[in-house]
N, C-alpha and C positions, 0 to 999 in steps of 0.2 A: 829895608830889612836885610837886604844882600851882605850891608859889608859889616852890619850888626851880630848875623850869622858867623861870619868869619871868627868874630870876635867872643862866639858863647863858649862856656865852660861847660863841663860835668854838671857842676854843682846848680849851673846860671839855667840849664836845660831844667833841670828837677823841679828849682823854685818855681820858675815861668808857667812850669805845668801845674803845678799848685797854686800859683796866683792864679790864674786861667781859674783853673777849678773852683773858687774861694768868687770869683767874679761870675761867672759863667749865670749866677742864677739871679744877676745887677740886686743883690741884697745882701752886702758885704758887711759882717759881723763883726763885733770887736772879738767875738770870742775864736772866730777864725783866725784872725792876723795873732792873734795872743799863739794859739797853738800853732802856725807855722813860725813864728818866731821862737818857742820855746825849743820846738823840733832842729830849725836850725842852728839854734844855741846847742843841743846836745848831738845831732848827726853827726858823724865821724866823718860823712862826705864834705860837711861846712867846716871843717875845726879852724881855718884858717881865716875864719870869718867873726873881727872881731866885733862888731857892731851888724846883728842881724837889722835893728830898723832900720837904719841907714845903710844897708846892704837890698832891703827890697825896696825902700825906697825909688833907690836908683835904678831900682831893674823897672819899678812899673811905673817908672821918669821915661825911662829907655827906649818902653816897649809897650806904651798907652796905646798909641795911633795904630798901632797893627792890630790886626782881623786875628781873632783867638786861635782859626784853624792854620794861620799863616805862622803864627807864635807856636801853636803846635808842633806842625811840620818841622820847622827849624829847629827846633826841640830835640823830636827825635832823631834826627838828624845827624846830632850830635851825641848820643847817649849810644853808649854800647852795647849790643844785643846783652851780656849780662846784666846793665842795671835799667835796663826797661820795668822791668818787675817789680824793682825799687822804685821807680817811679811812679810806678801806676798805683805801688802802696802808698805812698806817698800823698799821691792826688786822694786816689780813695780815702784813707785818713783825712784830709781837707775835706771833704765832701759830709764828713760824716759831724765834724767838730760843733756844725749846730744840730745834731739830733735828729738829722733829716735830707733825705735825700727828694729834691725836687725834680720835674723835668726834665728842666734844662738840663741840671746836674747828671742824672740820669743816663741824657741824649751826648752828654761831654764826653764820659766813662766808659761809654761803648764804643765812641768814635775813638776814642785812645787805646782802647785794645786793639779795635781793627787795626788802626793806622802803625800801632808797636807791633804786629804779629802778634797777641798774648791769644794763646788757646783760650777758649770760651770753658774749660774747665778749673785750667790755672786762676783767672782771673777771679770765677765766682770763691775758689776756696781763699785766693789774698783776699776777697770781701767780704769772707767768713772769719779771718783770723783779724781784720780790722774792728770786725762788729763786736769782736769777743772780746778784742783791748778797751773799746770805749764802752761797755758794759758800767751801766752806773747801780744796777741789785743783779 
């Protein structure tokens, strides 16, 4: 993972932590991959990304055999105290795209705030303005 680290992006930290998140609960949805694919079709962080499938593809080619909190770390790692936040919407969003927040998912979401520094206030209210985007009545 050392010299894979070297090698992550902005954009490669966000996805990872939204794959991560989309896995985390081993019941991986088409409807999830569908909405981080559409998200990185339209993010202003991916614009340069002309092929989303074959862009996560190769990240969860990359970054299969690594331990979720090892891919996390690295993650943050590399992400700049200003888009932690963006991240953590981010994953949250992932988290939410099947209608449900499990356990695991849960136990993921917390462990990414602690480990980003996100105040336990900030966080809940990005997971009130994500609840209120996937609003289906």
């Amino acid at each position: 993972m050392n010299n894979q680290r070297n090698q992550l992006s902005i954009e490669d930290a966000i996805a990872l932590l939204c794959l991560c998140a989309i896995q985390v609960d081993e019941k991986i949805k088409v409807m999830e991959l569908k909405k981080l694919i559409s998200m990185i079709s339209l993010g202003p962080i991916f614009s340069h990304i002309k092929n989303p499938v074959e862009y996560l593809e190769s990240l969860n080619k990359n970054y299969s055999d690594n331990e979720v909190e090892k891919i996390m770390d690295a993650a943050i790692e590399m992400l700049p105290s200003s888009l932690r936040e963006t991240a953590y919407a981010w994953a949250y969003e992932m988290v939410l795209a099947d209608s449900g927040v499990s356990q695991a998912e849960h136990t993921y979401l917390n462990l990414l705030v602690k480990k980003m520094g996100i105040h336990g206030e900030l966080a809940g209210k990005i997971a009130a303005v994500v609840a209120i985007l996937n609003r289906k009545e």
